[in-house]
C-alpha positions as CSV (number, residue, x, y, z in Angstrom):
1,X,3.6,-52.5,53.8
2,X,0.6,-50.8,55.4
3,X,2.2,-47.3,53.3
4,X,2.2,-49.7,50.4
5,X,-1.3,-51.0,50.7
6,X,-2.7,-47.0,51.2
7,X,-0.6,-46.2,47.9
8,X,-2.1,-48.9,45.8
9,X,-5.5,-48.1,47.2
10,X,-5.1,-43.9,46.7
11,X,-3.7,-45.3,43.2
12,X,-6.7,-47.4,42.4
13,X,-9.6,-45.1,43.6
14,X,-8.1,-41.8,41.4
15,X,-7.9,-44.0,38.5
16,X,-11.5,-45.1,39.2
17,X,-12.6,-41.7,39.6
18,X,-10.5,-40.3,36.3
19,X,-12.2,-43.4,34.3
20,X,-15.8,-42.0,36.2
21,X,-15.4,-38.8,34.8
22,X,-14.4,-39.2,31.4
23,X,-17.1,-41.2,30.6
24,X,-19.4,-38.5,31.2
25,X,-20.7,-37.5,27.7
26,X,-20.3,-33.8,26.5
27,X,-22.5,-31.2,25.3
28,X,-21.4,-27.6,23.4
29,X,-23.9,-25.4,22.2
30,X,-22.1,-22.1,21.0
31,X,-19.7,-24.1,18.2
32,X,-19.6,-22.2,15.1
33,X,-18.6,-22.9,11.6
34,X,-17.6,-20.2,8.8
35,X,-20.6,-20.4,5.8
36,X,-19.6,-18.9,2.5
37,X,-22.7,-19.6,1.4
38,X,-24.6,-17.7,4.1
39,X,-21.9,-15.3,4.3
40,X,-21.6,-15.5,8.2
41,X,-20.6,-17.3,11.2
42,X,-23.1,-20.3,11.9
43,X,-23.9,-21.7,15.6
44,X,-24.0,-25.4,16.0
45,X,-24.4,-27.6,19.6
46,X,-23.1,-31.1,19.6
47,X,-23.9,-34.2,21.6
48,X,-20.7,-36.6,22.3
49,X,-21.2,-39.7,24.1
50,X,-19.6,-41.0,27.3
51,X,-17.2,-42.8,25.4
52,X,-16.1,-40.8,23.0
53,X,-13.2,-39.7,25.3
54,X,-12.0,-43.0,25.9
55,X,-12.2,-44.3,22.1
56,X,-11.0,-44.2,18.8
57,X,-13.9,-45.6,17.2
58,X,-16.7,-43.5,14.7
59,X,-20.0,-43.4,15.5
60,X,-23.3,-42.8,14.1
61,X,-24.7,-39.7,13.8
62,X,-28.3,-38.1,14.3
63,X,-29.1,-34.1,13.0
64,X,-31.7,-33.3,15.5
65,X,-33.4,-30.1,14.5
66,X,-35.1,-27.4,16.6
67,X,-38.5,-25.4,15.7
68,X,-39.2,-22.0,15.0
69,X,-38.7,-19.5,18.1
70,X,-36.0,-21.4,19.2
71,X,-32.4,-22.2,18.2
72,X,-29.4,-25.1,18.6
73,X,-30.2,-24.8,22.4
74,X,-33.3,-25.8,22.2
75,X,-32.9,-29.3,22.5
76,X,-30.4,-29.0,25.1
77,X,-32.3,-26.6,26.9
78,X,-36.2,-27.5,27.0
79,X,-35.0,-31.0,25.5
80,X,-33.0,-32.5,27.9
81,X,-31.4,-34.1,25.2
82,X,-28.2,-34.8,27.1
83,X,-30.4,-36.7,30.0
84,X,-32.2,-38.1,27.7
85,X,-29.7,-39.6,25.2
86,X,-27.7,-40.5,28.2
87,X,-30.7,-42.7,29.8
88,X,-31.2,-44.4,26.7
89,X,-27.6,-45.7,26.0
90,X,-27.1,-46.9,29.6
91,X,-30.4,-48.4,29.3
92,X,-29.5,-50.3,26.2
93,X,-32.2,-48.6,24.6
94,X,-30.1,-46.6,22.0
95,X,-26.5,-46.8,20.6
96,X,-23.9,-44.5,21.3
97,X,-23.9,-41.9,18.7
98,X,-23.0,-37.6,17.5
99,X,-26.3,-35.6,17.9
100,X,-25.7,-32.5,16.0
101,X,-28.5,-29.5,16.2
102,X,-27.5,-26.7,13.8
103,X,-28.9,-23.0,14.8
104,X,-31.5,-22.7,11.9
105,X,-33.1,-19.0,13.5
106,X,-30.4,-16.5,12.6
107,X,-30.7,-14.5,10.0
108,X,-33.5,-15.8,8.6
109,X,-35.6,-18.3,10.3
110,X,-36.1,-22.0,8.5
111,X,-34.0,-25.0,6.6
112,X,-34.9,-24.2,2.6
113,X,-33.4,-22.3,0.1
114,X,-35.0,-19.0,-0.6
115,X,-37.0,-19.2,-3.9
116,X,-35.6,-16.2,-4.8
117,X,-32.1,-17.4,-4.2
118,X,-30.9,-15.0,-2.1
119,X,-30.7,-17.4,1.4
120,X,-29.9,-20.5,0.4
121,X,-29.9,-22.4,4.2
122,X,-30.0,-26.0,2.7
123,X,-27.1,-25.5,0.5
124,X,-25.7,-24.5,3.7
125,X,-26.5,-27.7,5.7
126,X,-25.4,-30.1,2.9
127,X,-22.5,-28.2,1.4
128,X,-21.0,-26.8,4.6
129,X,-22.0,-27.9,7.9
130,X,-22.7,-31.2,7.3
131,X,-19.2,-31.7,5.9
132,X,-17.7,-29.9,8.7
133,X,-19.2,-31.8,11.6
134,X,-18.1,-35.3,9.7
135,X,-14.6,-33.9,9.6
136,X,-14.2,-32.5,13.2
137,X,-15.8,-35.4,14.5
138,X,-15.3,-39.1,14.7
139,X,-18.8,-39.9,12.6
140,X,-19.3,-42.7,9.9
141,X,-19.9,-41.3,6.4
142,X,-22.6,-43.6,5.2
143,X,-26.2,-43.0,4.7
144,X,-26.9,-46.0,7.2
145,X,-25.2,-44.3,9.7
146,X,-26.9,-41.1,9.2
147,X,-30.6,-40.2,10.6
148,X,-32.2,-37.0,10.5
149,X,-35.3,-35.8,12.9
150,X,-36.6,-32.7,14.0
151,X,-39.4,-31.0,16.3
152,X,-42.1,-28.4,14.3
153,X,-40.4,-26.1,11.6
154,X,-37.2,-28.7,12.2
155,X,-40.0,-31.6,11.4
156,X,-40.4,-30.3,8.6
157,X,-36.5,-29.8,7.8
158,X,-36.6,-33.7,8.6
159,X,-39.7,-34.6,5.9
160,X,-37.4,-32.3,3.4
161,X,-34.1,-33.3,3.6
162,X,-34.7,-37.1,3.7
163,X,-37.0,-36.3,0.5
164,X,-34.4,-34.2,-1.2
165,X,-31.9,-36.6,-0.5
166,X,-33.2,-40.1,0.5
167,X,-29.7,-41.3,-0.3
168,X,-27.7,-39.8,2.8
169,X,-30.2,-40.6,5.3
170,X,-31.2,-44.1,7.1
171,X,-33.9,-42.9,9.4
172,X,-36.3,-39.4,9.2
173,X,-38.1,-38.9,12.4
174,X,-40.6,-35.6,11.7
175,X,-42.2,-35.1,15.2
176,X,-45.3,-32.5,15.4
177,X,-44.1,-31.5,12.0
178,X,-44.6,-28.2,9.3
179,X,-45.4,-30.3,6.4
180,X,-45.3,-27.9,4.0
181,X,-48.4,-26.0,1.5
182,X,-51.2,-28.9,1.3
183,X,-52.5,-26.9,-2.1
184,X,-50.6,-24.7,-4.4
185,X,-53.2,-21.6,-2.9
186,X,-51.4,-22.8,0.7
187,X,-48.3,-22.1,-0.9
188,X,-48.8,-18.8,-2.1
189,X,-50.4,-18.1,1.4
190,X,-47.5,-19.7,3.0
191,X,-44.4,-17.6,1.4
192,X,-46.5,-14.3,1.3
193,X,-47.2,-14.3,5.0
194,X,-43.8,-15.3,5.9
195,X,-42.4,-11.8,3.8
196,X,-43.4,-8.4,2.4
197,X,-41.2,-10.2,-0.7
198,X,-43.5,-10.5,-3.9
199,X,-43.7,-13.9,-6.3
200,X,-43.7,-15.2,-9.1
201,X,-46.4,-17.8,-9.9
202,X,-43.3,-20.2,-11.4
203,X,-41.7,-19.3,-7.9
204,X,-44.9,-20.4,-5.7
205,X,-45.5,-23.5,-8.0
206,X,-41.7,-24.5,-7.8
207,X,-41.7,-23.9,-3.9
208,X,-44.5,-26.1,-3.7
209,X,-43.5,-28.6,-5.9
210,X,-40.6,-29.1,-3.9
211,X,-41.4,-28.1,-0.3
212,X,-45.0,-29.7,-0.1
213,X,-43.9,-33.3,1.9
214,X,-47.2,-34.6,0.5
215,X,-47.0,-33.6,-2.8
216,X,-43.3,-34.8,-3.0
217,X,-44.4,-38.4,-1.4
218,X,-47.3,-38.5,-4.2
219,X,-44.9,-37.8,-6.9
220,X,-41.9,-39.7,-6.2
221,X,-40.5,-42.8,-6.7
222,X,-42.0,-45.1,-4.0
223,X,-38.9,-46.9,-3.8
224,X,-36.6,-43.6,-3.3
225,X,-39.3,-42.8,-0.3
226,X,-39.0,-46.2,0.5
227,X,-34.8,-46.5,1.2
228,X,-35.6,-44.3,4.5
229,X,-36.7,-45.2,7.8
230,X,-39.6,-43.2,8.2
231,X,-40.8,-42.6,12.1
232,X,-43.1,-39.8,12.0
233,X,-45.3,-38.5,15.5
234,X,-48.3,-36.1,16.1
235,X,-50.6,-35.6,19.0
236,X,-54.0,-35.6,18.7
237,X,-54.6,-31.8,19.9
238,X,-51.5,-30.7,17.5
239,X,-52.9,-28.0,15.0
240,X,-50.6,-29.3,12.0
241,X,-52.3,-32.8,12.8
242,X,-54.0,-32.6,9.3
243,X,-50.7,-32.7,7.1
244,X,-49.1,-35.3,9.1
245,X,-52.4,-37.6,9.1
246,X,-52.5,-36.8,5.2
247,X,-48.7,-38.0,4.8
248,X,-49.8,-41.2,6.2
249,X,-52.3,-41.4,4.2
250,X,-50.3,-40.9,1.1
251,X,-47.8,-43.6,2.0
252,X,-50.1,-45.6,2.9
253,X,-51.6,-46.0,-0.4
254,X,-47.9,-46.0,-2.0
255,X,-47.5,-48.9,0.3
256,X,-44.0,-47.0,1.6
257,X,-43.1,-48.3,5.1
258,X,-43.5,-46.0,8.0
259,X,-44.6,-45.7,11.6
260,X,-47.0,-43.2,12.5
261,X,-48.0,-42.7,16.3
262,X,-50.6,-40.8,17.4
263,X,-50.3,-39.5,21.2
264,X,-52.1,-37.9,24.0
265,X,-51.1,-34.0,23.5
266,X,-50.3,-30.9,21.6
267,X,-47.4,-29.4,20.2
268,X,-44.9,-28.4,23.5
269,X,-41.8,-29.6,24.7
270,X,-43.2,-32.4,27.1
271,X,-44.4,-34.1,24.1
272,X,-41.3,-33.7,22.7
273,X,-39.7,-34.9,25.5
274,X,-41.7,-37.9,25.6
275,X,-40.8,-38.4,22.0
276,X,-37.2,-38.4,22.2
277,X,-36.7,-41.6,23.5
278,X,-38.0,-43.9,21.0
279,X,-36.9,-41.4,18.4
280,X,-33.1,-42.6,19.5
281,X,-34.3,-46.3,20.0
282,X,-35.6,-46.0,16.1
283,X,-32.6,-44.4,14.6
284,X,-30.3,-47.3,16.5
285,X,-32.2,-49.8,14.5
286,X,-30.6,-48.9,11.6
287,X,-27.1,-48.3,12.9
288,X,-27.4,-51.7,15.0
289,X,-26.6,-55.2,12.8
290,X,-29.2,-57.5,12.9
C-alpha cells in the first residue's frame, strides 16, 4: 500500500509539473517567411500564450511594431513584451492573445511602399506575412479580433495601416509615433533626407497625400476613422509631440473617438514599457464581449 500511495503521489506531482510547464507561454524571434514581393527571406518573432499548448481554441491577435534602429527583437528585448504580456493575462488585465512583431529594418528600413515602387514593404505585410502568420497560427480572421500598435517609426506603421485599411483592424495603438510630413514642404524634406533618390512633385504630393496621418484623418471619411479603436500616447518631452497633439486635434474637431494620454517622459523604452500594459488592456476591450 505505502508503494502504492508513493506511486500515485510521484504520478500526481509529474503531471502537475508537466501541466506547470506547458503553460508557460512562448516566444521566437528568428521565424522567417519567404516574400516574393520583397524578394527575400523576412524575420518575424511571435508571442504565444501560456495556453496555447494546452488548447485548440483561436485567439486574437495584436501586430506590435518596432521603431527605427531596432528590429522584431526589439520588443522582446528592451520590451519585455513576454513579462509584460504575461503579467497582464494572469492579472486579468488582458486576454490571451498572438503578438506578432515583423522585422521592418532589413533591407530597407520602414513599413510603406516606396513611391517609386521599387520596395513595396506594405504589400509585403498585407499580402504575405499577414496571411502567413493567420495560417501557421491558431488566430481569428476578423477585423475585431485584429489590433495593430507600434513604438516610433512602428507608430507610425500603426497610424498607417489602420488608415489604409480601417476594415482589418479593431484597435490602433500609435505610441510616441512618426506621424508622417505635417506640410507637403515636410514631405519633400522627409523623402529627400531619407535617400540620395530624386522626386517627382506627383511622387512627394502622392506620398503625402497618403502617408501624412493628419492629412489622411482631415480627409477621410469620419466614419471609416471612426470603425477603429484609436489609443494613441506621447510624453510631454517627446520631440514628435507636435504631430501626435495635432492628430488629436484633428479628430477632435471630426468628433472621431479616441484616447490620447499625455505622460511624464520622452521617447525611450521605459516609456514604452510603461505603455505596454494598457496598450494590451485596450486592445482586449475589443476582443472581450460586453
Amino acid at each position: 500500500m505505502k508503494h502504492l500511495t508513493n506511486l500515485i503521489t510521484l504520478t500526481l506531482t509529474l503531471g502537475l509539473s508537466f501541466t506547470s510547464l506547458a503553460q508557460y507561454s512562448k516566444v521566437y524571434d528568428a521565424l522567417t517567411v519567404h516574400s516574393t514581393i520583397l524578394d527575400m527571406e523576412r524575420k518575424y518573432a511571435v508571442y504565444l500564450p501560456p495556453d496555447y499548448d494546452l488548447s485548440e481554441r483561436h485567439y486574437p491577435v495584436l501586430y506590435l511594431l518596432h521603431g527605427g534602429g531596432d528590429d522584431q527583437t526589439g520588443w522582446v528585448q528592451f520590451g519585455e513584451v513576454r513579462h509584460i504580456t504575461d503579467k497582464a493575462i494572469r492579472e486579468g488585465k488582458a486576454t490571451p492573445m498572438i503578438i506578432v512583431m515583423p522585422d521592418a529594418d532589413t533591407g530597407r528600413r520602414g513599413y510603406f511602399n516606396s513611391p517609386k515602387g521599387d520596395w513595396n514593404y506594405e504589400d509585403f505585410f498585407f499580402e504575405e506575412l499577414m496571411p502567413h502568420v493567420e495560417e501557421k497560427y491558431r488566430i481569428k480572421g476578423e477585423k475585431r479580433y485584429r489590433a495593430v500598435a507600434g513604438l516610433s517609426m512602428g507608430g507610425g506603421g500603426s497610424f498607417m495601416y489602420a488608415l489604409h485599411r480601417p476594415s482589418l483592424f479593431s484597435s490602433a495603438c500609435p505610441l510616441s509615433a512618426s506621424t508622417g510630413p505635417l506640410t507637403l514642404e515636410d514631405a519633400q524634406r522627409w523623402l529627400t533626407r531619407r535617400s540620395d533618390v530624386e522626386y517627382t512633385n506627383e511622387e512627394i504630393a502622392s506620398y503625402y497625400e497618403s502617408h501624412s496621418a493628419v492629412n489622411l484623418v482631415e480627409n477621410m471619411e469620419a466614419d471609416s476613422v471612426s470603425s477603429v479603436r484609436w489609443y494613441i500616447d506621447c510624453g510631454d518631452d517627446d520631440f514628435l509631440y507636435e504631430g501626435n497633439s495635432l492628430i488629436h486635434i484633428a479628430m477632435r474637431k471630426k468628433e472621431i473617438p479616441h484616447e490620447f494620454r499625455v505622460r511624464d517622459g520622452a521617447h525611450n523604452w521605459t516609456y514604452w514599457r510603461e505603455a505596454l500594459p494598457t496598450v494590451l488592456s485596450f486592445v482586449s476591450d475589443a476582443f472581450h464581449q460586453h
